[in-house]
C-alpha positions in Angstrom: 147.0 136.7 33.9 143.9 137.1 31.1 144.5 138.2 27.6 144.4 141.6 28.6 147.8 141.4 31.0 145.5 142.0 34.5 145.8 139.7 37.0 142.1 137.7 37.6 141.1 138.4 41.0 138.8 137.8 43.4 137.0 139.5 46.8 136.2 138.2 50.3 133.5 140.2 52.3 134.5 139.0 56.1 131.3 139.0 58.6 130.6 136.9 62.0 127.2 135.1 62.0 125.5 136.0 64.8 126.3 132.6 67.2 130.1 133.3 66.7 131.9 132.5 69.6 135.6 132.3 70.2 136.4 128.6 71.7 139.5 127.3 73.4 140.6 124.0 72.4 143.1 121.2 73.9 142.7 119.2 71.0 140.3 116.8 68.2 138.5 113.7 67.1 137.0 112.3 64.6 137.4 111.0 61.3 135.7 110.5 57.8 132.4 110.2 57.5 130.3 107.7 55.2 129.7 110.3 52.6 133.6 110.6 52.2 133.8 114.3 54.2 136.6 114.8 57.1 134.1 115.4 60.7 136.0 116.3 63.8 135.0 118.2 67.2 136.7 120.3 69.3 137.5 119.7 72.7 138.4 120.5 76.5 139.5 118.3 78.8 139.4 118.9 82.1 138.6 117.3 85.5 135.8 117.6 87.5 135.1 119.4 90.3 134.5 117.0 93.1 130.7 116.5 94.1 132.0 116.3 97.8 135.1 117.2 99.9 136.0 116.9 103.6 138.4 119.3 105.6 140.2 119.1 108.9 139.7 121.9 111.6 142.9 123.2 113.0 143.5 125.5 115.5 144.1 128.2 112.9 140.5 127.6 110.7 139.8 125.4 108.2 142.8 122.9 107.3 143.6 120.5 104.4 141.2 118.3 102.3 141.2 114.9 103.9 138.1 113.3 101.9 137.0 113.8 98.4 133.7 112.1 96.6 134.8 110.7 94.0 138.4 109.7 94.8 139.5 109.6 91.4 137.1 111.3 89.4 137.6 110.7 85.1 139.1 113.7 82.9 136.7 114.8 80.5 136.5 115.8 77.0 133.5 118.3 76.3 133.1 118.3 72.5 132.7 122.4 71.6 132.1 122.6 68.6 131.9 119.9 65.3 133.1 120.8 61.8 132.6 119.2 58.6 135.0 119.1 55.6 135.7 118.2 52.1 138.9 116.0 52.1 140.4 118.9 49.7 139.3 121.8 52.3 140.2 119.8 55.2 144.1 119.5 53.2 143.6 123.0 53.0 142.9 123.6 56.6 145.9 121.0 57.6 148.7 123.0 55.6 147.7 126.6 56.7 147.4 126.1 60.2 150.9 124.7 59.8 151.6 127.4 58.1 150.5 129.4 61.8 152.7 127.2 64.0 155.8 127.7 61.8 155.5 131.6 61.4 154.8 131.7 65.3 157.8 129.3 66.1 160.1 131.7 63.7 158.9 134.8 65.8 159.7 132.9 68.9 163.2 131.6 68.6 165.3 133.6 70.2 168.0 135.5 67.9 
């Protein structure tokens, strides 16, 4: 509180730049960066779709796959998005989405 007795406060004005998308993510990587900031990306992962498959003919249509090209294709991790921190903001960041995941685990536990 100031000298007055009021509470200091300050006022957020919330808007979406015009390139905001909502992302799903399975998980990050990175790491600090020379200048001493936290950089990570986003990711997917995922398995491709086969370039090529082969089916057998029964008498009922088409059957099971019995070729694919590539056997066994990699998983892949399609960066969606990089971010850049301060090591303070990224602290920040760590503790409330925490915060999140323990409100939501408190809503889920079964009373």
């Amino acid at each position: 509180m100031n000298a007055g007795g009021q509470q200091r406060r300050i006022a957020y004005k919330y808007e979406k730049h015009p390139e905001y998308r909502v992302i799903f993510a399975n998980g990050a990587v990175g790491g600090a960066t020379p200048r001493g900031d936290i950089k990570f990306d986003l990711f997917i992962e995922y398995l491709e779709i086969p370039e090529h498959t082969e089916h057998s003919i029964t008498p009922d249509g088409i059957g099971p796959e019995v070729d694919r090209t590539p056997q066994n294709p990699p998983f892949t991790r399609q960066s969606q998005v990089g971010v850049i921190m301060s090591p303070g903001q990224a602290k920040s960041f760590a503790y409330w989405l925490m915060g999140q995941v323990d409100a939501l685990e408190k809503k889920r536990k079964p009373e």
